[in-house]
Each structure stands twice: as structure tokens, then as C-alpha cells.
C-alpha positions as CSV (number, residue, x, y, z in Angstrom):
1,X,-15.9,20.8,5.6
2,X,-17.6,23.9,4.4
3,X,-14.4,25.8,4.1
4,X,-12.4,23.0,2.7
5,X,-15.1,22.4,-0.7
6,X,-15.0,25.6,-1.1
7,X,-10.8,25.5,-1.9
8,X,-10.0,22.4,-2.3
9,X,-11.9,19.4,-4.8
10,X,-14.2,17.8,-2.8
11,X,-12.8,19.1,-0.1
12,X,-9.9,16.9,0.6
13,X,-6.3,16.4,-1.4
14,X,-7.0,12.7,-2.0
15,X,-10.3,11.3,-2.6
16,X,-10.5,8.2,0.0
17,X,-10.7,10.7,2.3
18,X,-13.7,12.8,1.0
19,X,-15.9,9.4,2.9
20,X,-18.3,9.6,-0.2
21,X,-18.5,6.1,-0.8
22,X,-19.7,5.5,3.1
23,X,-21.7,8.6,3.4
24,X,-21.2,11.6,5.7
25,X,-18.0,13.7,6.3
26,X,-15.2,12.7,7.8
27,X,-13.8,13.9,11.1
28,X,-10.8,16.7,10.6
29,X,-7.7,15.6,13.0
30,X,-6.1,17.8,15.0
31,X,-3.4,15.4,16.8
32,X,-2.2,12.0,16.5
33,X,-0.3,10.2,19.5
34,X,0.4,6.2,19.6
35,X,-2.7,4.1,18.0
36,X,-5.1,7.0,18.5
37,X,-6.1,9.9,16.5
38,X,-7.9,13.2,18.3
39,X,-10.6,15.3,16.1
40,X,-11.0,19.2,16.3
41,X,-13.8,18.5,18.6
42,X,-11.4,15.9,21.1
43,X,-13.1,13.1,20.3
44,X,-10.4,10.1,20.6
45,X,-10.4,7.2,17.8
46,X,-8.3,4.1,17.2
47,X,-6.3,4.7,14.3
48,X,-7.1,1.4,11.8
49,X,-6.0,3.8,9.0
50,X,-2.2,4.9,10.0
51,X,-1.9,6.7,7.2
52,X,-2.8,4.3,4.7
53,X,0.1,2.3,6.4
54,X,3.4,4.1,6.6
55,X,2.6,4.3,10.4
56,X,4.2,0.8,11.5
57,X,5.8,2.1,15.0
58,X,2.5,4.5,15.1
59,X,2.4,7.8,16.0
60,X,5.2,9.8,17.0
61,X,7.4,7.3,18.0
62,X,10.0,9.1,20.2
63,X,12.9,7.3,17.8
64,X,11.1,9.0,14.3
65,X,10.6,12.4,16.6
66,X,14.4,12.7,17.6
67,X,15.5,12.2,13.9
68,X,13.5,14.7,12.3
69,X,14.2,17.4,14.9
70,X,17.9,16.0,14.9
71,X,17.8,16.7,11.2
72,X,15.9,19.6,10.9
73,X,18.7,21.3,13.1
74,X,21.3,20.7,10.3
75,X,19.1,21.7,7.1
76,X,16.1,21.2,5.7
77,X,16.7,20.3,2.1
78,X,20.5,19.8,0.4
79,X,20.4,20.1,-3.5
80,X,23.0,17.6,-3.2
81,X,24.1,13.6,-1.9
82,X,23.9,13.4,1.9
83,X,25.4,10.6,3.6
84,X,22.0,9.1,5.4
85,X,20.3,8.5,1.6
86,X,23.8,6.0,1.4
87,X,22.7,4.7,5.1
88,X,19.5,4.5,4.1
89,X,20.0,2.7,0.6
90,X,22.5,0.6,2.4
91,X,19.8,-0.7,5.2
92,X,17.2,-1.8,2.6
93,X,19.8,-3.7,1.1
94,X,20.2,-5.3,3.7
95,X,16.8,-6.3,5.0
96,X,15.8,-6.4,1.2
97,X,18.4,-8.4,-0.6
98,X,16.9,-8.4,-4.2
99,X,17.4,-4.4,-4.1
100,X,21.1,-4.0,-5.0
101,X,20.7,-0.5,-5.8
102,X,18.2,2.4,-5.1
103,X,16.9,5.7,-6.5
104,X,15.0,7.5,-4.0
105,X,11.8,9.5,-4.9
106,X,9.0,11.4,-3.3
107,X,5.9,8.7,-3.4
108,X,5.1,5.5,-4.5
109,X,3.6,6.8,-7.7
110,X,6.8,8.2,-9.1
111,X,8.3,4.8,-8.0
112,X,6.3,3.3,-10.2
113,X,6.4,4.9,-12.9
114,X,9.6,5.3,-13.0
115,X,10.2,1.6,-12.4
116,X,7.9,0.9,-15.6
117,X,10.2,3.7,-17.5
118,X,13.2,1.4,-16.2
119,X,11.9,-1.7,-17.7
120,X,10.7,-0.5,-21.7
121,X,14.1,1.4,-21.7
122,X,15.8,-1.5,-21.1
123,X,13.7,-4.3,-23.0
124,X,12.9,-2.0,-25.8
125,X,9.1,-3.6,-25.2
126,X,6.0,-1.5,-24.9
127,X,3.6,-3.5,-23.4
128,X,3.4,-3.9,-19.2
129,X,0.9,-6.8,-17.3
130,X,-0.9,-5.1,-14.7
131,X,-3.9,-6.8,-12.6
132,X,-7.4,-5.6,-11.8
133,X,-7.6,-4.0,-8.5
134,X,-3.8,-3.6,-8.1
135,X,-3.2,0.4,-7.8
136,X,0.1,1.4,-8.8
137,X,-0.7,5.0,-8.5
138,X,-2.0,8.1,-10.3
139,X,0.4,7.2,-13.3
140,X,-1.5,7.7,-16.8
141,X,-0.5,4.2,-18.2
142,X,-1.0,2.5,-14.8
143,X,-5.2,4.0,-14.3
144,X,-6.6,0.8,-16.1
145,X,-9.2,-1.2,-14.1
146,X,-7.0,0.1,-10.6
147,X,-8.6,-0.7,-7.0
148,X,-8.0,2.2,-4.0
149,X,-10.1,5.1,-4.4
150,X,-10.2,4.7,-8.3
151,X,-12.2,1.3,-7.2
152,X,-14.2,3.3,-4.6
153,X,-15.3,5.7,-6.4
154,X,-16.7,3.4,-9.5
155,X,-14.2,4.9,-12.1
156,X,-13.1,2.8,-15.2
157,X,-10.3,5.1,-15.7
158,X,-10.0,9.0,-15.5
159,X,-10.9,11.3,-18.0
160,X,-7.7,13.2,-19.9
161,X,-5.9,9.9,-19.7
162,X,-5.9,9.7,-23.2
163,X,-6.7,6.3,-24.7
164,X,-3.6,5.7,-26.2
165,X,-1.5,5.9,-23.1
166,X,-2.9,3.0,-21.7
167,X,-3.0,1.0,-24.9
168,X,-0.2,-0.9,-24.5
169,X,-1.3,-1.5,-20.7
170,X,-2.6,-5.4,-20.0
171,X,-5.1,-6.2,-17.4
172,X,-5.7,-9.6,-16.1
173,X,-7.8,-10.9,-13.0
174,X,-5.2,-11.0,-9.7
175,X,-5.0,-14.6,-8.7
176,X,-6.0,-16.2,-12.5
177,X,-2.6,-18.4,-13.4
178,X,-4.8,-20.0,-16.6
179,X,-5.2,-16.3,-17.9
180,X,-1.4,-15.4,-17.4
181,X,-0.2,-18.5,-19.0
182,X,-1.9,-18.1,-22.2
183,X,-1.1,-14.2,-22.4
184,X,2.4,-14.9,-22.3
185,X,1.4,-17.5,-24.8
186,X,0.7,-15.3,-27.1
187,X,2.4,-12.0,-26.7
188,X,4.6,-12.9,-24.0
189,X,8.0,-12.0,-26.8
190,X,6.3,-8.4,-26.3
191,X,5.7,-7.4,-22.8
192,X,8.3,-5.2,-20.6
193,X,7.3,-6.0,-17.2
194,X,4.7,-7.7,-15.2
195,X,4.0,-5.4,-12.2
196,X,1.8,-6.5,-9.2
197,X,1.4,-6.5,-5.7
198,X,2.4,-9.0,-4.2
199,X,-0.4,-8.9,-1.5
200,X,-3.1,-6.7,-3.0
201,X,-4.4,-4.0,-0.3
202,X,-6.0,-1.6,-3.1
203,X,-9.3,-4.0,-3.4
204,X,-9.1,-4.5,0.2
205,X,-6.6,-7.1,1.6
206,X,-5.9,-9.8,-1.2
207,X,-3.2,-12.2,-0.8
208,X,-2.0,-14.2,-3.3
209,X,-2.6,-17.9,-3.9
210,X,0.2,-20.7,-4.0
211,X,1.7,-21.0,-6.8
212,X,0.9,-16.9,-8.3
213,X,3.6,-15.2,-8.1
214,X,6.3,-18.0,-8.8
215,X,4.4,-18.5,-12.0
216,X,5.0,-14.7,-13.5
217,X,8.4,-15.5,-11.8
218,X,8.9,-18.2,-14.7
219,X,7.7,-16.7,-16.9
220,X,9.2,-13.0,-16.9
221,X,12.3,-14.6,-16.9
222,X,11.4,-17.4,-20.0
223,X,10.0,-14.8,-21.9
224,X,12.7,-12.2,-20.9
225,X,10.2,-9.5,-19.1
226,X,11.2,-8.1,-16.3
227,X,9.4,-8.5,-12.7
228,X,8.2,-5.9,-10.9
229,X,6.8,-6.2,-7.3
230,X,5.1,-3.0,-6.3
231,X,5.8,-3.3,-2.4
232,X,4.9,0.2,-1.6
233,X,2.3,-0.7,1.0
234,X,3.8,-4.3,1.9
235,X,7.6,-3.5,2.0
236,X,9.2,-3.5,5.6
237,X,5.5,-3.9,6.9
238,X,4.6,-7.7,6.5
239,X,8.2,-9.0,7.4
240,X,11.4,-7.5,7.2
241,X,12.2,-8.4,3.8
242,X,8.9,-7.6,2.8
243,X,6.5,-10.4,1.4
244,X,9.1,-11.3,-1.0
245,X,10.6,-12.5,1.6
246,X,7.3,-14.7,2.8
247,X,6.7,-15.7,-0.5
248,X,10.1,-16.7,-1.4
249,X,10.1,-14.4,-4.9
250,X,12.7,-12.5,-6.2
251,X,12.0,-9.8,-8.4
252,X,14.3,-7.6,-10.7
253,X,12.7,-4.5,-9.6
254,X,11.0,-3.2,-6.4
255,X,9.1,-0.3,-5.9
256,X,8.8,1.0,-2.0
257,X,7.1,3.6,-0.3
258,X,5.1,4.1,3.4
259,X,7.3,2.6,6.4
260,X,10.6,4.0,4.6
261,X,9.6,7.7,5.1
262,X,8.5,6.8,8.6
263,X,5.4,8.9,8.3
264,X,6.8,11.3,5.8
265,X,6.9,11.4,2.0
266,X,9.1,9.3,0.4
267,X,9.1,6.7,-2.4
268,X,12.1,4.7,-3.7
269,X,12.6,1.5,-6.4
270,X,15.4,-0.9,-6.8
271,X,16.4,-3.6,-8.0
272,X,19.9,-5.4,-9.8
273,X,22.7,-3.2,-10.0
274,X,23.2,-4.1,-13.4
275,X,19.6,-2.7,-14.3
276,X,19.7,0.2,-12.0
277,X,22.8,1.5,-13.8
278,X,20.7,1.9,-16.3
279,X,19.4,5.7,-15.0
280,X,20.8,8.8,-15.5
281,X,23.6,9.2,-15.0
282,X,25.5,5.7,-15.3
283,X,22.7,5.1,-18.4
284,X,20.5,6.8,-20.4
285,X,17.2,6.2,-18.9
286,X,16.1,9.5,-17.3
287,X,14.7,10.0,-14.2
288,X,14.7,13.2,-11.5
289,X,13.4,14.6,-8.7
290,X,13.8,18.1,-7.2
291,X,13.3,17.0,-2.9
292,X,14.3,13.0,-4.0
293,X,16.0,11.9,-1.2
294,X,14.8,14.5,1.4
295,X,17.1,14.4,4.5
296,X,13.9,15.2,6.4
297,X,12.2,11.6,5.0
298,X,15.7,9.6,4.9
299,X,15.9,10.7,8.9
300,X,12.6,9.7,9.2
301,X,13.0,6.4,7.4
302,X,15.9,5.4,9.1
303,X,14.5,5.7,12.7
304,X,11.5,4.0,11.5
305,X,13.6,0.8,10.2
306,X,16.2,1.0,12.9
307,X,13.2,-0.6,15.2
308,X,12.6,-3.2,12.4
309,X,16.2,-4.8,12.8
310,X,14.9,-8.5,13.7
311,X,11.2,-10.3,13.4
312,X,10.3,-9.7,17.1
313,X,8.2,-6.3,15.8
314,X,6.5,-8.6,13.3
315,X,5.8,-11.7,15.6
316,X,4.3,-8.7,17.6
317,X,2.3,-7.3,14.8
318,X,1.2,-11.2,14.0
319,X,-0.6,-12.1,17.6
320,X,-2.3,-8.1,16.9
321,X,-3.8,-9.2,13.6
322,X,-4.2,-12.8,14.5
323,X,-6.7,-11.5,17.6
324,X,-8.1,-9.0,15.9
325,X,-9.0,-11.4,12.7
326,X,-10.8,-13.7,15.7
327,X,-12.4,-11.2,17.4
328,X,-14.0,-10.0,14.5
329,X,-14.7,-13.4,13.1
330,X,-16.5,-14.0,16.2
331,X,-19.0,-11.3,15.8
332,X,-20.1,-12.2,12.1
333,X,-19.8,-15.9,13.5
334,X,-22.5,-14.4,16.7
335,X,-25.2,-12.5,14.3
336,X,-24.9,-15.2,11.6
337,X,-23.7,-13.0,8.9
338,X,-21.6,-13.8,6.0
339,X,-18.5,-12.6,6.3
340,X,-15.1,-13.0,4.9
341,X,-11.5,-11.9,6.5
342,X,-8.6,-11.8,4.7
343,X,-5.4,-11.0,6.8
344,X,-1.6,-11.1,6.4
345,X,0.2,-10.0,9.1
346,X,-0.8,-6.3,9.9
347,X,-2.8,-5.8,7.2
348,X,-6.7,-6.9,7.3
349,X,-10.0,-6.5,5.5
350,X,-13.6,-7.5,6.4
351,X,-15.9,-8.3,3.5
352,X,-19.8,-9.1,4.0
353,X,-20.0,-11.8,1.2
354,X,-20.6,-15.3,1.2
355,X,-17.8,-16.1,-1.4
356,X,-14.1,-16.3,-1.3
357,X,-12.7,-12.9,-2.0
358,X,-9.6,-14.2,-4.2
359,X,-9.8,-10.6,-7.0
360,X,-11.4,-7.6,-7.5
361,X,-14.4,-8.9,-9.5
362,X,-15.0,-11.2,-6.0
363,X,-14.5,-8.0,-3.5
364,X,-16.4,-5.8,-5.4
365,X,-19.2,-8.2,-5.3
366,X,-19.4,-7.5,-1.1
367,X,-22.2,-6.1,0.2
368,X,-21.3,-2.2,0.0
369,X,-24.2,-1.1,1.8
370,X,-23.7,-3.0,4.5
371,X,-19.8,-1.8,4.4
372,X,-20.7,1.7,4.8
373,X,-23.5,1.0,7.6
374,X,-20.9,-0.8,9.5
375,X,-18.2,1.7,8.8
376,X,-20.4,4.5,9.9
377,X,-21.0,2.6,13.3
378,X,-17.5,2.3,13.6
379,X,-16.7,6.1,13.4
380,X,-19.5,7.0,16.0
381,X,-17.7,4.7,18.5
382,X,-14.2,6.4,18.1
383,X,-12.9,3.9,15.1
384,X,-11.2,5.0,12.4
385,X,-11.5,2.4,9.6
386,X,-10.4,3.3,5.9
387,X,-13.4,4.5,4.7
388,X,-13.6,2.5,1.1
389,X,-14.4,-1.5,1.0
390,X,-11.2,-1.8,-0.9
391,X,-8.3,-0.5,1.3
392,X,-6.6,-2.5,3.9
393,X,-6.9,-1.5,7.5
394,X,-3.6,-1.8,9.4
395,X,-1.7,-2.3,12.9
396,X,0.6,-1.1,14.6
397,X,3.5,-1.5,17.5
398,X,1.6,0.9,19.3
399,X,-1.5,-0.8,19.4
400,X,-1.9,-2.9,22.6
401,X,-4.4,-5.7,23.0
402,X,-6.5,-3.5,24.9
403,X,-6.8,-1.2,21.8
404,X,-7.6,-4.5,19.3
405,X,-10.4,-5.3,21.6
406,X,-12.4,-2.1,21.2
407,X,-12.1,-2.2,18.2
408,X,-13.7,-5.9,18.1
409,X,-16.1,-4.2,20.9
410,X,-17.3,-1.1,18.5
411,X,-17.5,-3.9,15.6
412,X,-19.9,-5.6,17.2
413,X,-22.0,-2.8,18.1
414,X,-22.0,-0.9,14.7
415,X,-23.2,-4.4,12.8
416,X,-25.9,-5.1,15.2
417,X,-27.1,-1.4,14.9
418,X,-26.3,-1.8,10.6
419,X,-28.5,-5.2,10.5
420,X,-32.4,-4.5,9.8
């Protein structure tokens, strides 16, 4: 850790990672195999993190392996169309019907960000509806009131985002339908695009409730906004059609990111043909990338969804999460400690608070002490848990029951040594 501060900020390339808001330094990896992650100094750990989620089949799946190498065989990088960035566009068409068209990029920020480009250019609006917690990336006009490390770390914003970028940026509560209503209300005629995710896991697992998302459904369309679903961390993990597929919402735009690499980077956003002709070079919206579309991450993607064909991975992935949700439930239910658990499928956080965690104003109102305490345990008996109370852990295919239970196991331990 010594020799990474001294060349790299905090010494780390994203700042979850730095385990600041938990205390301590986290473990350096040396080797990843299955649901378990190996440190410098061989120490073995139950991967809860999976790479903030791309991991789905976990680590090198043999499938994933045999692409890449297959790939990397032919050529690295093309400069030009291959035919496995058709296959793949083709294959989330098909799992994903809502995305008639794709642009493949190189991480879910530039997805994003591109997807908001997208929707002025074609509205000729300014403003976007974003919601407090929901990280959209690193984007200047997408910082305002975000959750994942910009919520960990206890910054409003960033400095050298200047104040007029995110002017035209709206921020609501995730969850309020009263306060969405009367916005459109009253500048509804004026707003672009309402982007959100559709299950928030950037201020810790927040799902949304009945009757949410069709409501800026209705209304994008009423007030003629367009709808974007940030499914970056959701897409081809919760079902495979993503959770607009378990919430029955279709949106005009989708950004995606994580499982469609298969554990290398990637983004992507899609949407209706007729508004996806809108980029350069059918239209005149611009948008580029230099490795878009790496053959590397398009082989790596495709192996990864190739073994998400049918629901049997995520009926799988359901009985995982459903006993690890009990197990854990169990515990806080044991030492009589408040505790909240909010799960969809693979995706799961734990919050020590007595109240409902529905937004970010009610997750960041968790005991964070007691977070770090408990996450500190956790490490110490070979867990690895995202270190910040506001990202989601996940699952994986490779995790067995056997692997769910020590992590119940250690839980149990590191909240009993954590209480006073």
C-alpha cells in the first residue's frame, strides 16, 4: 500500500477501493478462481464483491477463458466492424427487446453520457431527472447528489465540475412519486430525459416500489421526455431481460455495462432504432470511441451471455440470494439488532437501521459505524464485502451453498465481535 500512495491517488484507481470509509487497507489480490479471491499473502476470501458485478458466471469461467484466448489468437484490437460486435448487438436484442439498436462503448460512464447526449440532441431540451443516490458515473452533469463512492466518501459533488454543468441537472428522492408528479407539473414541457436505475445498487441495494417506475413511464411519454433506464449494474444480472423485464417497463433508451464484457471493459446503450439512428453516422448526434467494441470484450461478453440463454441461471442465483438474505436475517434476528435487508435476485445489502431503507436519505441514515465494524470482521474471516454501506454485494453461479453459508457463518462472528 506504501508503494501504491506513493504513485497512484490514494493509492488505488477507484476510490471504493481505497477502504477509507471502513478503516484499514484493503487486501491486494493476486488470483481469482470461482467465488474466491486469493491475496499476496494466500489468504483465501469469498468474493461478495465480483467486481462490482460484471462477474455473474464468477471467475474464470472456462467458457469466458476459451473466448478471450480464442480471440486473442486472431488480433487484439481491429480499427474497424468485426462480425462478433453484430453477434453480440444481435444477442441483447434478443434477451433485451426494448434495445433495437446498439452503440458499444468502453464503460458504463460513457454509456451514459452518451445516452443523455442522445436524448437533448434529439428533444432539443436541456434539463435531465436524475435521483439521489442513483450513480450514473463520473460524468460532469451526472455528479449531483450520486450514491457509490461519491456517497461513501461524503462528497456533494466534485470540485472542477463547474456549477453550470450541472445546472440544468434535477434531483429528486428515488422512490417519491408525489415529488415526480408535480415536477413534471411544472417543468415537465422542459426536461430531456428522466434517467434512473431501475433497482438502485449505488446507495446499497434499493429496489423500486410498485407503481415507480410505470409512473415516469407515463409521464416521459405525456410530456414527450425520453426514458432512460441505466441498467449497467442490473442488465443480464437480475433476469435475462434485465429488471425491465421484472418490472414490466419499457424504456426508449438503455444503458449496459458489467455482465456484457464478461469481466472485461465494456459499456454499451440502446434503445429504438428510430432514435439510435440518430448518432453519427446515420444522424448528427456525435459520439466515438477509439477501442469501442473491443473484440477482446465482445468475446468476453458473448461467452458470458451464451450461459444466460434461459432463467435456469437466475432461478439458481434466486435460491443463493434467497438463503443468504435468511441466513443473515437470522443473525440480526439472534443478537436482537436492527437490521434491514434489501435483496433482488443476486444483488443484496445489509443496513443496521430500524427504518425501511426505501432512498438515499433512509440508507444513509444506517448505522455507519457499525457497517465498518462488521465489514472489518468480515475481512478478517476471509469475506470480501464491498467496502462502502452503499454498494450492493453480489452472487454468483459459482457460488455453492457451502460458500453462502460461510459467509452467514463469518457474519455472525464479525457482529458479535462489532457489538459493545
Amino acid at each position: 500500500m506504501e508503494r501504491a500512495e506513493a504513485v497512484l491517488p490514494g493509492g488505488v484507481n477507484s476510490p471504493v477501493r481505497s477502504f477509507r470509509s471502513v478503516g484499514g487497507s484493503p487486501p491486494f489480490f493476486a488470483r481469482a478462481q470461482g467465488a474466491f479471491l486469493f491475496d499476496l499473502d494466500h489468504n483465501r476470501y469469498v468474493d461478495m464483491v465480483l467486481a462490482y458485478g460484471p462477474l455473474i458466471l464468477g471467475h474464470l469461467h472456462p467458457s469466458v477463458v476459451e473466448a478471450i484466448r480464442t480471440q486473442l489468437e486472431q488480433g487484439e484490437a481491429m480499427g474497424g466492424p468485426t462480425l462478433p460486435e453484430v453477434e453480440l448487438a444481435e444477442r441483447v436484442h434478443e434477451y433485451m427487446p426494448s434495445v433495437e439498436m446498439l452503440r458499444l462503448v468502453n464503460s458504463g460512464t460513457e454509456a451514459t453520457m452518451s445516452a443523455i447526449r442522445l436524448a437533448r440532441g434529439i428533444t432539443g431540451r436541456s434539463l435531465i431527472l436524475k435521483f439521489a443516490g442513483c450513480y450514473h458515473g463520473h460524468a460532469d452533469a451526472l455528479l449531483a447528489e450520486s450514491g457509490s463512492g461519491l456517497a461513501t466518501l461524503a462528497i456533494p459533488g466534485s470540485p472542477g465540475v463547474p456549477a453550470g454543468t450541472v445546472a440544468d441537472t434535477l434531483v429528486l428522492p428515488y422512490n417519491d412519486q408525489g415529488a415526480v408528479r408535480d415536477l413534471f407539473a411544472q417543468r415537465g414541457d422542459g426536461i430531456a430525459a428522466v434517467i434512473v436505475e431501475p433497482v438502485a445498487g449505488n446507495m446499497g441495494v434499493v429496489p423500486p416500489r410498485p407503481g415507480f417506475l410505470p409512473l415516469l413511464r407515463e409521464l416521459t411519454e405525456r410530456h414527450g421526455s425520453l426514458l432512460i433506464l441505466d441498467e449497467v449494474m442490473t442488465g443480464f444480472r437480475l433476469a435475462r431481460g434485465g429488471a425491465q423485464a421484472i418490472y414490466q417497463v419499457v424504456p426508449d433508451l438503455t444503458c449496459l455495462g458489467k455482465v456484457i464484457g464478461g469481466g472485461l471493459p465494456v459499456g454499451a446503450f440502446g434503445g429504438r432504432a428510430d432514435l439510435m439512428r440518430q448518432l453519427a453516422p446515420t444522424g448528427p448526434i456525435y459520439q466515438a470511441g477509439t477501442l469501442s467494441g473491443s473484440p477482446l470484450a465482445v468475446a468476453a461478453g458473448l461467452a458470458a451471455l451464451g450461459q444466460l440463454s434461459d432463467e435456469r441461471p437466475y432461478t439458481r442465483l434466486e435460491a443463493l440470494g434467497a438463503r443468504l438474505e435468511q441466513g443473515l436475517r437470522q443473525v440480526g434476528k439472534s443478537v436482537g439488532i436492527p437490521m434491514q435487508i434489501n435483496r433482488v435476485g443476486s444483488m443484496l445489502t445489509f443496513f443496521f437501521s430500524q427504518e425501511e431503507v426505501v432512498d438515499y436519505g433512509s440508507a444513509a441514515g444506517s448505522d455507519l459505524g457499525l457497517f465498518a465494524s462488521v465489514h472489518r470482521g468480515l475481512i478478517e474471516r476471509g469475506v470480501f464485502w464491498p467496502p462502502s454501506q452503499f454498494e450492493s454485494s453480489f452472487l454468483s453461479l459459482a457460488h455453492d451453498e457451502a460458500a453462502v453459508d460461510l459467509v452467514v457463518a463469518a457474519f455472525a462472528e464479525a457482529v458479535q465481535a462489532a457489538l459493545p
